[in-house]
C-alpha positions as CSV (number, residue, x, y, z in Angstrom):
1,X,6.0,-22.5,12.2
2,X,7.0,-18.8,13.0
3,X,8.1,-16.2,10.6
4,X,12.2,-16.9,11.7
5,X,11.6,-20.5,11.0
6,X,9.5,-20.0,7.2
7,X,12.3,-17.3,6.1
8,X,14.7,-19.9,4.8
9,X,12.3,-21.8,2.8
10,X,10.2,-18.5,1.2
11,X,13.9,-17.4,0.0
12,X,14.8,-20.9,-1.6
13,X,10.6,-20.3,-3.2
14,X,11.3,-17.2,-4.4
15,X,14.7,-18.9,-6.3
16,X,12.8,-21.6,-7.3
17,X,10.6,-19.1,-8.9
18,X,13.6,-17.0,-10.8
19,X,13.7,-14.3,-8.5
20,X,16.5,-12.5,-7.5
21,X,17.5,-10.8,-4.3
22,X,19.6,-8.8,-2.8
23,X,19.9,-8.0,1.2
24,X,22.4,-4.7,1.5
25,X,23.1,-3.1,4.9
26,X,24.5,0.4,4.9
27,X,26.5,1.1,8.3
28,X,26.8,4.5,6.8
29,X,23.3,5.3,7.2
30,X,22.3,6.6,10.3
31,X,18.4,5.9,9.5
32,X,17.2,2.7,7.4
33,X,20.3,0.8,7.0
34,X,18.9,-2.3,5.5
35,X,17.4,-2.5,1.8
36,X,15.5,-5.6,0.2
37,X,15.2,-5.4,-3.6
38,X,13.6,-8.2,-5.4
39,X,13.6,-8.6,-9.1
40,X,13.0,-11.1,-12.0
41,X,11.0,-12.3,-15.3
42,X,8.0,-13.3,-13.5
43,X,7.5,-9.3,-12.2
44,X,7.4,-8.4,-15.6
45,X,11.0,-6.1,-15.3
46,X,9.5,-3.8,-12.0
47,X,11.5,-4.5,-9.1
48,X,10.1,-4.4,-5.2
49,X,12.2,-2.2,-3.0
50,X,12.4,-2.0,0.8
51,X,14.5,0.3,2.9
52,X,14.0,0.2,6.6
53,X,15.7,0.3,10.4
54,X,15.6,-3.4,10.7
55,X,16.0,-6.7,7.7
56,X,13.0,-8.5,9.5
57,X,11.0,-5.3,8.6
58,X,12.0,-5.3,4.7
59,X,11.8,-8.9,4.3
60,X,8.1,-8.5,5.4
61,X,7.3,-6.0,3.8
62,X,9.0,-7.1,0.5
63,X,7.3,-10.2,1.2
64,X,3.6,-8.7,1.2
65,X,4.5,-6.7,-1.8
66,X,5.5,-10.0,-3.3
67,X,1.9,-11.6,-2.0
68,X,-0.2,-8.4,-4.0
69,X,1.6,-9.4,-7.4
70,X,2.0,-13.0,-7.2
71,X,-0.8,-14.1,-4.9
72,X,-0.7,-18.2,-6.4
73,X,2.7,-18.3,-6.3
74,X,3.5,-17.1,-3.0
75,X,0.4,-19.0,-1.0
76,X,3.0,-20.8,1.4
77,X,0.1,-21.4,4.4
């Protein structure tokens, strides 16, 4: 299964795990439009952050970010 098809089902994990998230894009901003933040209990009150040109590139590299700090929780293979 490719990335496009796994995106659904890692956001419904990561609800499943009491995180929240929030997809913004900025027409306004010339550069990095798009912005990933993902927060909740189980990151201990940090949040992860992504701003970038495209969403595919902040989902995946919220996604990794996600992967350092909760490495059981997020082994989807």
């Amino acid at each position: 299964m490719g990335w496009d098809e796994r995106v659904p089902e890692l956001l419904a994990h990561l609800g499943d795990l009491g995180l929240v998230g929030l997809v913004k894009i900025d027409g306004e901003r010339e550069h990095k439009p798009w912005t990933v933040v993902i927060s909740g209990q189980c990151l201990n009150g940090a949040a992860i952050r992504c701003d970038g040109n495209t969403l595919d590139y902040c989902l995946r590299h919220a996604v990794a970010a996600l992967r350092e700090r909760l490495p059981d929780e997020l082994d989807l293979d």
